[in-house]
C-alpha positions as CSV (number, residue, x, y, z in Angstrom):
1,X,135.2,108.3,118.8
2,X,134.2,104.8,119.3
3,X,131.7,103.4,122.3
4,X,131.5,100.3,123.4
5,X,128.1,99.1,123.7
6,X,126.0,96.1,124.8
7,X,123.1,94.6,122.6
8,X,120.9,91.9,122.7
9,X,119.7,90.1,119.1
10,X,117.7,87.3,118.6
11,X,119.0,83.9,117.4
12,X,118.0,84.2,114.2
13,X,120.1,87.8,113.5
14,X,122.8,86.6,116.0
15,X,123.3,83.7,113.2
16,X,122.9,85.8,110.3
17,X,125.4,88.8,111.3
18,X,128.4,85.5,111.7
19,X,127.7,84.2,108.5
20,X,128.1,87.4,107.5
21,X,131.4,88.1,108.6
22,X,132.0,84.2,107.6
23,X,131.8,85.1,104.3
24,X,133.4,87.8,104.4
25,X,131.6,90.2,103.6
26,X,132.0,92.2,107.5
27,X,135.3,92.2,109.5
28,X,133.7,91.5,112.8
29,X,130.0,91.3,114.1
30,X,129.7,95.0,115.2
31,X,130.8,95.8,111.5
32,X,127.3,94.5,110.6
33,X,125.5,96.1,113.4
34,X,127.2,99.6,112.8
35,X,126.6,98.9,108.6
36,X,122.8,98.1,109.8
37,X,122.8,101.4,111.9
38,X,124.1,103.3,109.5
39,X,121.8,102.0,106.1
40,X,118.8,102.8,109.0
41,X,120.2,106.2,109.8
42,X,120.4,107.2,105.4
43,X,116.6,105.5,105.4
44,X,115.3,107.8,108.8
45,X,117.1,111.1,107.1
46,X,115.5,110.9,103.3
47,X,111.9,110.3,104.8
48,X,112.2,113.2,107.1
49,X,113.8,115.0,104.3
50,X,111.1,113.1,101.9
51,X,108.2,114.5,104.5
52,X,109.5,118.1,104.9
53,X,109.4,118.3,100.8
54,X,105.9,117.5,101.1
55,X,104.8,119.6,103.8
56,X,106.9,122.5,101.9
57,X,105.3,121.8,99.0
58,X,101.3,121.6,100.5
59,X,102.0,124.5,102.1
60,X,102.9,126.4,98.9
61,X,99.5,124.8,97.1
62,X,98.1,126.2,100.0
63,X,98.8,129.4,99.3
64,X,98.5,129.4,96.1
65,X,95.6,130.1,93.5
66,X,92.6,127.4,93.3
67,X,90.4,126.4,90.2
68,X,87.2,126.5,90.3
69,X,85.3,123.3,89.6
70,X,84.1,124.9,86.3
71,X,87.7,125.9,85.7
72,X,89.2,122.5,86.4
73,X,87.0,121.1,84.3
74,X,87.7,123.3,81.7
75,X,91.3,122.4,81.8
76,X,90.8,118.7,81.7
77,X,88.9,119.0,79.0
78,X,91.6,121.2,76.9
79,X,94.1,118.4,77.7
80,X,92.2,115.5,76.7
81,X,91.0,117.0,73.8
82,X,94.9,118.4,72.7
83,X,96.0,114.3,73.3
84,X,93.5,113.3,71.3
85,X,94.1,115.5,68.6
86,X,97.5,114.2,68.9
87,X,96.5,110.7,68.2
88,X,93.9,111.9,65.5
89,X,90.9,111.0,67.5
């Protein structure tokens, strides 16, 4: 289903969004608009997607076990000294 709608762009994306179509590259102008729409629809999804992963993921750090500062240190330690083992330091 296709609706007609009425927008208002500034000069400067008025003038790009002809050459466009000029060139080429788009049929008409509101093949750039609804290209435009669409790329900024793909971008809006994967950061929500992108944010949801992250708040998935906090929340399952969240609930998970903790290190003790002592601990962590510990571990840090373990891995520097394995990599510089590894490099014969």
């Amino acid at each position: 289903m296709t609706v007609k709608t009425s927008i208002s762009l500034p000069d400067q994306q008025e003038a790009f969004a002809r050459r466009m179509v000029e060139e080429g590259r788009y049929s008409s102008v509101s093949a750039v608009v609804q290209h435009g729409l669409e790329l900024l629809r793909h971008e809006t999804e994967m950061k929500d997607a992108e944010l949801a992963a992250l708040k998935a993921l906090l929340e399952e750090r969240r609930k998970g076990p903790f290190l003790s500062k002592e601990e962590f240190q510990e571990q840090v330690e373990t891995m520097l000294a394995a990599k510089k083992a590894q490099y014969g330091l």
